[in-house]
SEVO-337629 format. One record per residue: residue in one letter; x, y, z of N, C-alpha, C, O in turn. Coordinates in pm, whole numbers. Example, Ala and Ser with C-alpha at 12.3 -4.5 7.8 and 13.67 -1.06 7.14 Angstrom:
// SEVO-337629
+------+--------+--------+--------+--------+--------+--------+--------+--------+--------+--------+--------+--------+
! code !   n_px !   n_py !   n_pz !  ca_px !  ca_py !  ca_pz !   c_px !   c_py !   c_pz !   o_px !   o_py !   o_pz !
+------+--------+--------+--------+--------+--------+--------+--------+--------+--------+--------+--------+--------+
!    A !   1319 !   -569 !    780 !   1230 !   -450 !    780 !   1320 !   -330 !    780 !   1424 !   -332 !    846 !
!    S !   1285 !   -225 !    708 !   1367 !   -106 !    714 !   1290 !      3 !    787 !   1341 !    114 !    804 !
+------+--------+--------+--------+--------+--------+--------+--------+--------+--------+--------+--------+--------+
***
This chain:
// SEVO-337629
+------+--------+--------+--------+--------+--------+--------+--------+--------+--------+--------+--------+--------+
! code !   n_px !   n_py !   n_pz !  ca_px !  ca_py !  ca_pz !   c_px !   c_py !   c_pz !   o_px !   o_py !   o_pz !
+------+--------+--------+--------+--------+--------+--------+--------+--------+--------+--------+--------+--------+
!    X !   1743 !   -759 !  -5386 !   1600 !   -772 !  -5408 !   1553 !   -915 !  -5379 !   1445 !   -926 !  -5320 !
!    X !   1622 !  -1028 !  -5412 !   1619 !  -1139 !  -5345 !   1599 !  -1192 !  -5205 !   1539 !  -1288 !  -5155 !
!    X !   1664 !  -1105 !  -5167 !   1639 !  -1142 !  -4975 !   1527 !  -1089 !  -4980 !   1443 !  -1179 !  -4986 !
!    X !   1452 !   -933 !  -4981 !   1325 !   -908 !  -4946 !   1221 !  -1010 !  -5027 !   1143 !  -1066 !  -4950 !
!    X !   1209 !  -1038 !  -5143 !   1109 !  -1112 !  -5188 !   1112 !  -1283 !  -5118 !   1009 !  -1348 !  -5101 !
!    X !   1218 !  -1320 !  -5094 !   1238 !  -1444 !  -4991 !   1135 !  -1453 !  -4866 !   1060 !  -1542 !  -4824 !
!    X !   1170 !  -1298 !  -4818 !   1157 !  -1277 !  -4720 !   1000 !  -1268 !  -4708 !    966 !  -1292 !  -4592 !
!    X !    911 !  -1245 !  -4778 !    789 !  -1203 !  -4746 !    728 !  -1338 !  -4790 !    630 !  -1387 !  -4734 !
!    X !    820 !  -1418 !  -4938 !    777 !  -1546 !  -4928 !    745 !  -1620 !  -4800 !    645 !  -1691 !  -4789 !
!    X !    849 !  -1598 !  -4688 !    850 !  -1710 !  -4546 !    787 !  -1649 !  -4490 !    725 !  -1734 !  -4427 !
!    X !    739 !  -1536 !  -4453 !    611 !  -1455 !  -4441 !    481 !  -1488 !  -4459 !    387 !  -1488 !  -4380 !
!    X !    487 !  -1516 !  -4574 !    327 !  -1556 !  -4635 !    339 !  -1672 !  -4604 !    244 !  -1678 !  -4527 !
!    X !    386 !  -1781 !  -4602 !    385 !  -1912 !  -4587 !    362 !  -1963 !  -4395 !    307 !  -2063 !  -4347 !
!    X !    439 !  -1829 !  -4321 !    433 !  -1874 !  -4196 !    230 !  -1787 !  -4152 !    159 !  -1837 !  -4065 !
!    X !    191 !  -1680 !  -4226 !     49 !  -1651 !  -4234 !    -26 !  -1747 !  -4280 !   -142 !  -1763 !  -4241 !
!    X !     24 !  -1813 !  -4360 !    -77 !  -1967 !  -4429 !   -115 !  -2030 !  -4333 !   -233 !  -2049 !  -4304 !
!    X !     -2 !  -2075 !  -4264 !    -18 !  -2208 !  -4189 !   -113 !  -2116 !  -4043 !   -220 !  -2169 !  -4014 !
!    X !    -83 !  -2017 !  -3978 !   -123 !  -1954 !  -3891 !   -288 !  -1978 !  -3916 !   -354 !  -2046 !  -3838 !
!    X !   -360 !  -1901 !  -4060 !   -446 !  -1900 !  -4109 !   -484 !  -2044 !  -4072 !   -545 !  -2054 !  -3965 !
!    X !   -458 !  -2163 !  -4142 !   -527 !  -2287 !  -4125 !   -499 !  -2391 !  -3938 !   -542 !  -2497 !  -3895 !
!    X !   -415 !  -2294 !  -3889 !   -445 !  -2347 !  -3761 !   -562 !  -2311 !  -3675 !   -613 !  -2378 !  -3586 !
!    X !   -601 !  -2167 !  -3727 !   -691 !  -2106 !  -3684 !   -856 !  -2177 !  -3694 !   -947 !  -2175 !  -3612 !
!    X !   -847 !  -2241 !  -3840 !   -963 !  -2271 !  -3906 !  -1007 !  -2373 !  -3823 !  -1117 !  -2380 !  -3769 !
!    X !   -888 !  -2473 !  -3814 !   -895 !  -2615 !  -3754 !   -968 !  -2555 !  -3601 !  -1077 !  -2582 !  -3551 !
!    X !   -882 !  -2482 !  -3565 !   -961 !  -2400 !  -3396 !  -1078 !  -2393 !  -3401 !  -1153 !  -2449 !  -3321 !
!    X !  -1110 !  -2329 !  -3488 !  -1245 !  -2281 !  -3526 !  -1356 !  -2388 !  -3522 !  -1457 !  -2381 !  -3451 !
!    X !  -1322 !  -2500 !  -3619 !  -1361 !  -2633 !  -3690 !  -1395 !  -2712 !  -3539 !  -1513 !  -2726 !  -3507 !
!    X !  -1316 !  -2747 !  -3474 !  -1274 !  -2805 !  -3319 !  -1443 !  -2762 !  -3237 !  -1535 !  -2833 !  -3196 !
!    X !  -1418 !  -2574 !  -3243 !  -1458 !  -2535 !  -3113 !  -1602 !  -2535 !  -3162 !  -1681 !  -2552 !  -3070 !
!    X !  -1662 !  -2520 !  -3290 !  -1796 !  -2564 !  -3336 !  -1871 !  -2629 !  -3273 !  -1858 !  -2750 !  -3260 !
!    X !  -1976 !  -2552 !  -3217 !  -2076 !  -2694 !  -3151 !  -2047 !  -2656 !  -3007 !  -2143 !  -2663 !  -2930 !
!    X !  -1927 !  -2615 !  -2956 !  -1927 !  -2667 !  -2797 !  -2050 !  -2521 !  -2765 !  -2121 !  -2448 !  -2834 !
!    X !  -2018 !  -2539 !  -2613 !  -2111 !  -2434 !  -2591 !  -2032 !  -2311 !  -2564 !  -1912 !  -2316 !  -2591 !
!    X !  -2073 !  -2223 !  -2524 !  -2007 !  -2080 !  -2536 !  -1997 !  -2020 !  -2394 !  -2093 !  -1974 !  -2332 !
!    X !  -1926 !  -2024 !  -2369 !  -1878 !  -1961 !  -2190 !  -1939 !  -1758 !  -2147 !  -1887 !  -1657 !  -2193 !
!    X !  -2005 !  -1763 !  -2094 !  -2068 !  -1664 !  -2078 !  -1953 !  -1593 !  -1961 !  -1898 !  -1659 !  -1873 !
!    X !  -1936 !  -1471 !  -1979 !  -1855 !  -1424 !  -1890 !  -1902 !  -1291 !  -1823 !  -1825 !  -1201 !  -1789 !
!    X !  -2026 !  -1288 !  -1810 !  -2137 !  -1202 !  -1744 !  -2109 !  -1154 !  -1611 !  -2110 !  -1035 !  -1582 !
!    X !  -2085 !  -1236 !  -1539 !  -2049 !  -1270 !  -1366 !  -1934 !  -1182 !  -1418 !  -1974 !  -1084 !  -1481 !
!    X !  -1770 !  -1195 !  -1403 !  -1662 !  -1159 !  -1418 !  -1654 !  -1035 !  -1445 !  -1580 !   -958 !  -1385 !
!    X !  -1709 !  -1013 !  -1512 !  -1775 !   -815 !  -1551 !  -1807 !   -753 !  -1504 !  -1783 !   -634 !  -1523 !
!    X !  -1895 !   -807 !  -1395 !  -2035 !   -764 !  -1353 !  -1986 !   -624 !  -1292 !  -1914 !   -645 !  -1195 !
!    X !  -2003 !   -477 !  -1321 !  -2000 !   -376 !  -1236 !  -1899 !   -310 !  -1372 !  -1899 !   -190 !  -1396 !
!    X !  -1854 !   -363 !  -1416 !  -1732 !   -311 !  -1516 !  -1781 !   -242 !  -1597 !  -1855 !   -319 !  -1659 !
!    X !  -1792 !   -115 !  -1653 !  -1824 !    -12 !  -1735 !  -1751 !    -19 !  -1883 !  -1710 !     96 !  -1867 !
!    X !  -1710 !    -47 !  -1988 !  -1662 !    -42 !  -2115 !  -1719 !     42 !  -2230 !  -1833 !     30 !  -2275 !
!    X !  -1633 !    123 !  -2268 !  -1699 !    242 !  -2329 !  -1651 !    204 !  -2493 !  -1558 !    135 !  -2532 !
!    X !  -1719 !    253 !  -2543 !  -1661 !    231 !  -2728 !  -1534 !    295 !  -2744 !  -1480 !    260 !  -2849 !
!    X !  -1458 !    390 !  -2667 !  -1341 !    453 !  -2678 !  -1250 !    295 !  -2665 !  -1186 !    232 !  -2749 !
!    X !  -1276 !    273 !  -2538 !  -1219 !    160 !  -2477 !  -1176 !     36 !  -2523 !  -1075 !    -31 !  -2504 !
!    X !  -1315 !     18 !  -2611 !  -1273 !    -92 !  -2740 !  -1197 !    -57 !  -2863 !  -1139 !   -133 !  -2940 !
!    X !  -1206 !     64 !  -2866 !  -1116 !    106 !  -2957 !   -963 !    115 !  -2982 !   -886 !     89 !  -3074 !
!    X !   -956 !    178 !  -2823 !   -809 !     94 !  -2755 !   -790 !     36 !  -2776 !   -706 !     32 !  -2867 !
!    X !   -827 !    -48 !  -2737 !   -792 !   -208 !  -2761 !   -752 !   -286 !  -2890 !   -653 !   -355 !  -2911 !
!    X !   -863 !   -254 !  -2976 !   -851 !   -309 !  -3112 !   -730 !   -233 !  -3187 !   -660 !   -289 !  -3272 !
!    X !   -715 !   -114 !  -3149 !   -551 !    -40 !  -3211 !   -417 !   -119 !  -3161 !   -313 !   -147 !  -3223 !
!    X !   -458 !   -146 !  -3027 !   -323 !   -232 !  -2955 !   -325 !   -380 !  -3004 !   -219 !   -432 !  -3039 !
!    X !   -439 !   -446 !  -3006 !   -369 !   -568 !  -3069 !   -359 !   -585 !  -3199 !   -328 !   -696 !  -3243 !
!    X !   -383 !   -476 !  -3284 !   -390 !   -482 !  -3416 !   -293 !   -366 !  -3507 !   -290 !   -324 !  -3623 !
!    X !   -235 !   -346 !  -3405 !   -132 !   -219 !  -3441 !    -68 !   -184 !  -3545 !    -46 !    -70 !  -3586 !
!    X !    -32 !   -305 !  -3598 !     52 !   -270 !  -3732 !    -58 !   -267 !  -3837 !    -18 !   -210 !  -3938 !
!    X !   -166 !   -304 !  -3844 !   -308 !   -333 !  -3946 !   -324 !   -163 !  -3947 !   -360 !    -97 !  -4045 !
!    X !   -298 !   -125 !  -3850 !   -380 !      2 !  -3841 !   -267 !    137 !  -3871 !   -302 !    250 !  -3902 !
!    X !   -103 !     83 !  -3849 !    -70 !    162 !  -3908 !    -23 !    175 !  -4026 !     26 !    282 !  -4062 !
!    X !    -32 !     35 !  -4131 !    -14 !     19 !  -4236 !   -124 !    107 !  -4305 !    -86 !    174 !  -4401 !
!    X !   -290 !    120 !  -4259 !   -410 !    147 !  -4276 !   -366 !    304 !  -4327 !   -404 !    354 !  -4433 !
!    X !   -278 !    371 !  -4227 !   -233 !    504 !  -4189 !   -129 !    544 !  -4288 !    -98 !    661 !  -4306 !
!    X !    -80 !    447 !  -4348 !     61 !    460 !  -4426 !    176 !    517 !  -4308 !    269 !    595 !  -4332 !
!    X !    149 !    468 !  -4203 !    255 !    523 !  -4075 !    338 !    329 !  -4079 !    368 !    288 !  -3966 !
!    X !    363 !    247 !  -4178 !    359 !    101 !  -4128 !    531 !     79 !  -4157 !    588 !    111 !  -4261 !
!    X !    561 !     47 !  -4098 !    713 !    -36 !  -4098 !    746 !   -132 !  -4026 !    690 !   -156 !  -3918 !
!    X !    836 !   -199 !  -4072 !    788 !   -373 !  -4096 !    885 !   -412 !  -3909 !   1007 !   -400 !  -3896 !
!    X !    805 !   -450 !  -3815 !    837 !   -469 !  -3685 !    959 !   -581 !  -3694 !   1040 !   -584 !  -3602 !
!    X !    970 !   -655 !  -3781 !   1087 !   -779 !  -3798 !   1154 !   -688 !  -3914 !   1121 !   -620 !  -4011 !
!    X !   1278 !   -731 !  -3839 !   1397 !   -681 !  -3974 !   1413 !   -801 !  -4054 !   1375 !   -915 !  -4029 !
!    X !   1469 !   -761 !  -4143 !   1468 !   -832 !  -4259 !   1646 !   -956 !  -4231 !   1766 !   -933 !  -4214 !
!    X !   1568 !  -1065 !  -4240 !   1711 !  -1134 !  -4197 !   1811 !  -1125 !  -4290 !   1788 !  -1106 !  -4410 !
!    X !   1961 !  -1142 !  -4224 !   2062 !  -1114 !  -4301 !   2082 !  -1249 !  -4325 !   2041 !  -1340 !  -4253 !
!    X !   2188 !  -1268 !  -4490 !   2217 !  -1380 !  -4515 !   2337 !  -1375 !  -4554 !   2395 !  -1478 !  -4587 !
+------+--------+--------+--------+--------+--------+--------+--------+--------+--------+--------+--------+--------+
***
């Protein structure tokens, strides 16, 4: 029971820091201006299915934890 509770400890701690690198990103990119990507598109059709795709694929495990379908993509290190 030790290794798993370790384990989600270095977990949460490596989401912390993730979390506040993000912020700082965030903090940084404040203010600049915002890159329009209108041109690059232009003709490209995107449907709400499409985004939906998408948001399942980069968010995959959110969504199958969501599902109770979730198991943990990193094994649990041995010690």
């Amino acid at each position: 029971m030790a290794g798993k509770s370790s384990y989600v400890m270095v977990r949460l701690e490596a989401i912390q820091k993730e979390i506040e690198m993000l912020r700082r990103s965030l903090e940084a990119a404040e203010g600049q201006r915002a890159i329009k990507l209108e041109g690059l598109w232009k003709g490209v059709e995107i449907s709400d299915e499409d985004l939906v795709k998408a948001e399942r694929s980069l968010f995959k495990q959110a969504h199958e934890f969501e599902e109770g379908r979730w198991r943990a993509s990193l094994s649990m290190p041995t010690l």
